[in-house]
C-alpha positions as CSV (number, residue, x, y, z in Angstrom):
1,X,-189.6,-104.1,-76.9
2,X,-187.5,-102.4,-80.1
3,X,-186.3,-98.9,-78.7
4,X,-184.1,-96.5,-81.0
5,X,-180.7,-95.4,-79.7
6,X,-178.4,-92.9,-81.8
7,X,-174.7,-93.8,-81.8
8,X,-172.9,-90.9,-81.2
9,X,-169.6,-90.1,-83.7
10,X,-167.3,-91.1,-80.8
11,X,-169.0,-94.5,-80.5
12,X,-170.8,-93.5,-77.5
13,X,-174.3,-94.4,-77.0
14,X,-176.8,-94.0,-74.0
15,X,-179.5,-96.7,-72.6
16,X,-182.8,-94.6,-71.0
17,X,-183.2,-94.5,-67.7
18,X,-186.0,-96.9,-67.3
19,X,-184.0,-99.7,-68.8
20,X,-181.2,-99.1,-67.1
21,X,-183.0,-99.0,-63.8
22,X,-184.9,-102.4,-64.8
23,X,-181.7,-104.3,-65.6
24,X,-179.9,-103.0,-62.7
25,X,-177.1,-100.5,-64.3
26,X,-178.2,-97.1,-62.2
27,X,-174.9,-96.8,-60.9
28,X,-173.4,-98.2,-64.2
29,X,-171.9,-101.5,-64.9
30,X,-170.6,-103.7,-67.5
31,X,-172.9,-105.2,-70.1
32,X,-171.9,-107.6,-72.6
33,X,-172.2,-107.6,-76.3
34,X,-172.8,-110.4,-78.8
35,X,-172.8,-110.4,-82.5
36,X,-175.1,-112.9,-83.9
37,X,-176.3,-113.7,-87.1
38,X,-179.7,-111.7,-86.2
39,X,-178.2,-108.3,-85.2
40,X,-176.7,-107.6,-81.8
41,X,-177.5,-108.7,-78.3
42,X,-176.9,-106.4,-74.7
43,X,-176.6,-108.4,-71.9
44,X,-175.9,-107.3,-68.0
45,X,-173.0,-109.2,-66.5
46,X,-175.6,-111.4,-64.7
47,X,-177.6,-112.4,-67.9
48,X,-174.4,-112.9,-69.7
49,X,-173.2,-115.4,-66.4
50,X,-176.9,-117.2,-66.2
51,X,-176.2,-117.4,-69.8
52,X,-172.4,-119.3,-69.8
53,X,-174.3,-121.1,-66.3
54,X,-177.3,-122.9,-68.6
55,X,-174.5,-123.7,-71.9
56,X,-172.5,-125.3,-69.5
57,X,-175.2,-127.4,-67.8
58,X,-176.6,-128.7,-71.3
59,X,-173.4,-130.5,-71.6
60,X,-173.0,-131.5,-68.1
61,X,-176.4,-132.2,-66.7
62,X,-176.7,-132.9,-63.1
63,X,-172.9,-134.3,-62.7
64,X,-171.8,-132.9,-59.5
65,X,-168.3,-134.8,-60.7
66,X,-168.4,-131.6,-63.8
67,X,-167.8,-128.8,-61.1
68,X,-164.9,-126.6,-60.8
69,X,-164.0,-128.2,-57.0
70,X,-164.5,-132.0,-58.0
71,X,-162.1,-131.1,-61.1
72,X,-159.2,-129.3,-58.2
73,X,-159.9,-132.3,-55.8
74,X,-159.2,-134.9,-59.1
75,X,-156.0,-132.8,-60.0
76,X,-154.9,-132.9,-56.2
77,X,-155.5,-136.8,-56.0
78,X,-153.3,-137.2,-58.9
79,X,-150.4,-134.8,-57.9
80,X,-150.6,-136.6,-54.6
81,X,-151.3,-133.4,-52.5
């Protein structure tokens, strides 16, 4: 869906209602914005973490040893805590 929204000369803009109510933002929110080579991409904080979520498990698979607690329990083993 390609919907039209006027920038204001402040900078502001406004999402309609519907899409803010289908992504979740009715009582505001942060949203996150990328510049690509195609244009520029809008994403809720959720999409943008589901998003960092799948880039990081294309480089680390399944590896349970890759996760944030088998990294702290690694640096604990080797500082002999």
């Amino acid at each position: 869906m390609t919907i039209q929204v006027n920038i204001t000369p402040n900078g502001r803009m406004s999402l309609p209602a519907d899409i803010r109510k289908r992504l979740g933002l009715n009582g505001g929110g942060a949203v996150y914005i990328d510049e690509t080579d195609d244009g520029v991409v809008l994403r809720t904080a959720a999409q943008a973490v589901a998003r960092a979520q799948a880039l990081a498990k294309r480089y680390t698979g399944d590896n349970s040893d890759t996760s944030v607690d088998a990294f702290l329990a690694r640096r604990r083993e080797d500082s002999g805590e």
